[in-house]
N, C-alpha and C positions, 0 to 999 in steps of 0.2 A: 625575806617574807616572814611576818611572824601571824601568828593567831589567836581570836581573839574567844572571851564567851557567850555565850549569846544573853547571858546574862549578865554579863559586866562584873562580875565578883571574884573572878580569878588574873593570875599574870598571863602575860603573852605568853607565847611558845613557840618554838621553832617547827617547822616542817616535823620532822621526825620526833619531837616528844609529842607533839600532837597523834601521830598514827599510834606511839608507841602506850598514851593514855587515852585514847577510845575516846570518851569521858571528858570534858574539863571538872578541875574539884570541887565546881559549886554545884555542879549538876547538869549543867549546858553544854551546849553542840560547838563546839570551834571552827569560826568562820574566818576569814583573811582579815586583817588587819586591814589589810586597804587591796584595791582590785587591781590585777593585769589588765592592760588593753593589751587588745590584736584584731589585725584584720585577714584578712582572706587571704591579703599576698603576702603575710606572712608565712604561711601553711607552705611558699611557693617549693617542690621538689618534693615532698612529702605525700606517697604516695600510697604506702600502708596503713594501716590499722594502728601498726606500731611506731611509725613516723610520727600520725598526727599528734600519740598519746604524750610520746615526748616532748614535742614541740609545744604541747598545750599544757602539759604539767608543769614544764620548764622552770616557769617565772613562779610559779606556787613555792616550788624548793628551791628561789634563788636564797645562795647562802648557808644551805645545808650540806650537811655529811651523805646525803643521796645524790645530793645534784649531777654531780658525776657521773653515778651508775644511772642515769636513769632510761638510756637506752636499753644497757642488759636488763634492765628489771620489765621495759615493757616488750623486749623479747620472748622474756621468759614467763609475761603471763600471754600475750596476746600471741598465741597457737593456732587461734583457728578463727574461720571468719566471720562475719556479719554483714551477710550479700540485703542486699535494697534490692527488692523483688515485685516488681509490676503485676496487679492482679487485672487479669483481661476481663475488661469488660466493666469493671468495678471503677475505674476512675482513681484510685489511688495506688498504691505500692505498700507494701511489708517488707518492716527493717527484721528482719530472721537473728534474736538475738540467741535460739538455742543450739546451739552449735558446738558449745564447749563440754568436760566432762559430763556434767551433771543435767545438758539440757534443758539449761534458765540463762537468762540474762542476769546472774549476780555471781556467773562463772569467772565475767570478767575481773570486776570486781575484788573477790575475793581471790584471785589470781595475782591481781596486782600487790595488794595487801598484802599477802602471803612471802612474796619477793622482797617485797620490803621490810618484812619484819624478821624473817632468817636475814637479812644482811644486815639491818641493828643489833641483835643477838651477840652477846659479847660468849668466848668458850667456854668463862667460868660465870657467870652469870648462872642464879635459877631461875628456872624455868617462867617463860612468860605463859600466863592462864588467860586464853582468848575465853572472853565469856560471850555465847551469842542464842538470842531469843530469834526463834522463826514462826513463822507463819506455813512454812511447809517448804520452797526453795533457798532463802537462805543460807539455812541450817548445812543443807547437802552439801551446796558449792562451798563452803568455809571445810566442814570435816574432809572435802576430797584435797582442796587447796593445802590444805596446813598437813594432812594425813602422812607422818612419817616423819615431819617436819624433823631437826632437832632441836633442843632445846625450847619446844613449846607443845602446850597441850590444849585440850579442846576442850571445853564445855557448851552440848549444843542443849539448850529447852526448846523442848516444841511444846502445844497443848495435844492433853492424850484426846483420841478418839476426832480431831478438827484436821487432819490431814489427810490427803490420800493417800491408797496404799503404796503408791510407787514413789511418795515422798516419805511415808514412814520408813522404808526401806531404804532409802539412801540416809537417811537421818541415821538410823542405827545400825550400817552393817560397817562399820568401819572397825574400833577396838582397836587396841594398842594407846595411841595419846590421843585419840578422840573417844569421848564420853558423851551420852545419850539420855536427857533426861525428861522422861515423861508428865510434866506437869499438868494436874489435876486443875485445869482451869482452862481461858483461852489465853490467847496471844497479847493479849495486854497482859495478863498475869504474870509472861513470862516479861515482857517488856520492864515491868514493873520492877521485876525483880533482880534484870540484870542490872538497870537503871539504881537501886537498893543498894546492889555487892558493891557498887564505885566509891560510893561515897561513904560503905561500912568503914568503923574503923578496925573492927577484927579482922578480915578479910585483907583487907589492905595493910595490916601489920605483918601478916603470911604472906603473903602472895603480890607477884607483879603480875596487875591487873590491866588486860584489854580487850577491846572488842571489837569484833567482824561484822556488828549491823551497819545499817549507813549511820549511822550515828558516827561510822569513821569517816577522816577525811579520804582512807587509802582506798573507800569503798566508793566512793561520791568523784572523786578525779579520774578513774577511768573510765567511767558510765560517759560522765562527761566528753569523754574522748570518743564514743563510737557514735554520739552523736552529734561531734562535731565534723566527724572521719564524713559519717551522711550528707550534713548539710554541705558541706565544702564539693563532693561527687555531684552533688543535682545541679550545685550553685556555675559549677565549672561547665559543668554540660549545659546549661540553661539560662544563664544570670538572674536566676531568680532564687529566691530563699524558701526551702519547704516547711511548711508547718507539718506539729506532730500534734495526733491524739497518741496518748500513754495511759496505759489501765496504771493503775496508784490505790496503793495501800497506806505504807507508811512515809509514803512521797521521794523515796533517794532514787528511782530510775527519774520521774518528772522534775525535783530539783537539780539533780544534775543536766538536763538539758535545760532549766533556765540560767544555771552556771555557763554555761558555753555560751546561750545568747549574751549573756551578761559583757562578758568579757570580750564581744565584737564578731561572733563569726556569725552567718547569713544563716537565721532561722526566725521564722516567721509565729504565727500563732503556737501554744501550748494549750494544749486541750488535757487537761485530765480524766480519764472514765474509771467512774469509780460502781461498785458493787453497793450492794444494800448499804453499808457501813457511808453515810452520809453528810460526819462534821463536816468536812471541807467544802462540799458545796453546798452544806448548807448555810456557812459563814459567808462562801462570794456569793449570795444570794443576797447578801443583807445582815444574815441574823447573828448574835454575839457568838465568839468562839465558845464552846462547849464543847472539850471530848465528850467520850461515852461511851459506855460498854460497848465489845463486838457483837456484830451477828455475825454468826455463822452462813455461808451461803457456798453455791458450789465453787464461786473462785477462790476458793480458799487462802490462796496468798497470798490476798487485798484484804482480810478478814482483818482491819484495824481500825479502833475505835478512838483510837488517840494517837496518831502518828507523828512520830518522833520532830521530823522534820517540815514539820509546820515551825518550829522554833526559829528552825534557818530561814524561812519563807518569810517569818512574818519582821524578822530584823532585816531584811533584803529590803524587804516593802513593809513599812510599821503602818501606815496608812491603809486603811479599806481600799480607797481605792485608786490606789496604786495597786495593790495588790490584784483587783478586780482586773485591772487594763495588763496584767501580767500573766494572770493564767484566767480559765476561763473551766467548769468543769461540769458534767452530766453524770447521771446515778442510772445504774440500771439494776434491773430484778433479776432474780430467777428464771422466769420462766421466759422474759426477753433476751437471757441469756442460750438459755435452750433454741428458742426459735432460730436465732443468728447462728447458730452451729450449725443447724439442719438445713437454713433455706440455704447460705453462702456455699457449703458444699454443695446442693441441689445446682444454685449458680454462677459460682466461678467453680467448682472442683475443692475449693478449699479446704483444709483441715485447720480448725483452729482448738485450742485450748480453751475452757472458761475465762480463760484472762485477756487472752486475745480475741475472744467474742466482744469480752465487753468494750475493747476500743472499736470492733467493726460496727457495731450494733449501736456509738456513740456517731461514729461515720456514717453509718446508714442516716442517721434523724438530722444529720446538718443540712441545712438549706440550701439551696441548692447556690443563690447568690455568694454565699460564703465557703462554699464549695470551691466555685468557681476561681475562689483568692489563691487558688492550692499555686504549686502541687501540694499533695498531702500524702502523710505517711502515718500508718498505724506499726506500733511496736509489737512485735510478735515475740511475748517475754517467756514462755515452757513451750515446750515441745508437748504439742498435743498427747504424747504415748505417755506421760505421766498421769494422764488422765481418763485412759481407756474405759473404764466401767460407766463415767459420765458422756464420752464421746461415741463409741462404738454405736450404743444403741440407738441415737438420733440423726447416725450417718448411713447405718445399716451395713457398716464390712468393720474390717480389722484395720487399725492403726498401726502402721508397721515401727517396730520397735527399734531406735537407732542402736550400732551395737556397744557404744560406751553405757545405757542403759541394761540391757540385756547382761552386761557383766555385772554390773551391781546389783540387780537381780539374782545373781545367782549366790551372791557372800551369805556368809549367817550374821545374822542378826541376832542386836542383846540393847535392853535399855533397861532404867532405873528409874521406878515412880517417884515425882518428888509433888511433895503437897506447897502449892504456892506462899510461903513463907521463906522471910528471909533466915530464919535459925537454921529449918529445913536443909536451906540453898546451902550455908556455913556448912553443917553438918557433913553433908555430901561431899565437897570440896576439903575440910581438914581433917585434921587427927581430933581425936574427941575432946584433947582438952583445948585447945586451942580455937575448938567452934563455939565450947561453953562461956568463951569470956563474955560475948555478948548476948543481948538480952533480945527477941522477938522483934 
């Protein structure tokens, strides 16, 4: 299997130089050369988490120096589970993606990642510089995944003051080979600027450079895997294919599940719910692609104005609409965000997160005809206790805190303001003469 860019200007690549450049060199997202098929009784025996990831990565790394390992590797990220949980009374189910250290769905992810790049790691090699822009969970599951690693270091951007506090706290309580850097801007800025350091060529004359956003392929194939792990459980149990709503930001939880449709396993509609932050539906609306600056809003996570993976989306589907008959997506507010946190507890018991309001709240306004097509699954991507100050007081009790949380809570915390420039970024990252070679 090799990979390609989405902008056509670079070479192929194999499995592993793809995970190992984030990036391709012209600036594009690295998509497959050409597709796996599979179908359902392929998965046949496969009954874990870590089964399916294998089985479904498989054909990705045929031909690679991973191929091999890539049972131990999805051992070694997938630790813990991702139960599909029935809400009484509500008509659909939550895939419960927070489970892992960090209590987001980009545990996986960056778990898998992480496995994969200590076993690329040569002993005399310097060190690989994961460079990674968040939005708020990101950032944490990458410095918890890589934390200790050897032979790799961490650079995580977040924007100052646009996270919660229980994300600003896993963002910078780590130290040692993960580094924290407060950028005076939002999430695009930071985007912006890791997107900047790939294609420096000062940077890139120092430093071997990669990255942990989904802009990786290591981060996008196992996403892929838990919700094929889903649809393959309803599919077995039911012969029917479930549809997902997914909250989406910069689109690698919802492209990864059109990956797994793609490539033949039983999944039905992809519903996107997005926050205030509105290019993408407002393109399958009709209107021309236009990123645009973020707004800020309580889902913090979704807080992107120009998402990365639109690039993979729109080389999948180049056509409107194709695109259109592939995913399908709704905007919600603030303050519809608020009400879905307080009525859904009021009537199922629920506790959800701003991000997982926003798919219930996208669930709540479907029709009821289209409903009907389900089953349906809403993605439940943080653990509501990262968002206590916004949840508490519209539920009226305490959010009880799991305890891989409550430990990271308790670390010290250190970070480093950086002003959204790429010299800035240089400067941070080298020795002084060696950031001065290049120019702003």
């Amino acid at each position: 299997m090799h990979y390609v860019s989405t902008r056509g200007e670079s070479p192929a690549a194999g499995f592993s130089a793809a995970l190992l450049a984030g990036l391709a060199p012209d600036g594009g997202l690295y998509v497959p050369a050409a597709w796996p098929r599979l179908t359902a009784a392929d998965f046949d025996g496969c009954t874990s988490l870590a089964q399916v990831a294998e089985r479904l990565i498989a054909p990705f790394a045929a031909g690679d120096e991973l191929a091999g390992q890539l049972g131990a590797i999805a051992a070694d990220a997938f630790t813990f589970p991702a139960p599909l949980v029935p809400v009484a009374g509500a008509g659909y189910s939550v895939l419960e993606l927070f489970h892992g250290p960090t209590a987001a769905f980009k545990d996986f992810g960056a778990r898998f990642l992480a496995a994969c790049l200590t076993r690329l790691r040569a002993a005399d090699a310097r060190p690989l510089e994961i460079l990674v822009a968040t939005s708020g969970d990101t950032g944490g599951a990458v410095a918890a995944a890589f934390h200790r690693r050897p032979g790799i270091r961490v650079a995580v951007l977040f924007p100052r003051g646009l996270v919660s506090p229980a994300q600003a706290q896993q963002l910078t309580c780590w130290g040692e080979n993960v580094q924290a850097f407060e950028v005076r801007g939002s999430f695009d800025d930071c985007q912006r600027l890791v997107k900047a350091a790939f294609v420096d060529p000062v940077l890139r004359a120092h430093l071997d450079l990669s990255s942990a956003n989904s802009i990786n392929l290591g981060r996008l194939l196992p996403q892929a895997a838990y919700h094929a792990a889903t649809a393959l459980a309803v599919w077995r149990a039911g012969g029917r294919a479930p549809s997902f709503v997914i909250p989406s930001g910069n689109l690698g939880n919802a492209l990864a599940c059109v990956w797994a449709r793609h490539v033949g396993l039983p999944i039905g509609d992809i519903v996107l719910a997005h926050n205030a932050n509105r290019a993408v539906a407002d393109h399958l609306a009709g209107k021309p692609w236009q990123p645009r600056r973020s707004i800020a809003t309580l889902a913090s996570a979704m807080d992107v104005g120009a998402p990365s993976n639109m690039e993979r989306l729109q080389a999948l589907f180049p056509a409107l609409p194709d695109l259109q008959a592939a995913v399908t997506a709704d905007v919600v507010d603030d303050g519809a965000i608020r009400r879905r946190i307080a009525d859904d507890y009021r009537a199922y018991g629920a506790i959800w997160c701003p991000h997982t309001a926003t798919a219930a709240e996208v669930m709540a306004r479907m029709p009821a005809e289209r409903r009907a097509r389900g089953p349906w699954i809403i993605a439940a991507t943080a653990h509501p206790a990262k968002f206590r100050e916004i949840v508490e007081p519209l539920i009226g009790r305490d959010v009880p805190v799991p305890e891989s949380l409550a430990q990271l809570y308790e670390r010290p915390s250190a970070s480093t303001a950086l002003e959204p420039r790429l010299d800035a970024l240089r400067a941070a990252l080298l020795p002084a003469a060696a950031a001065g070679e290049g120019g702003a």
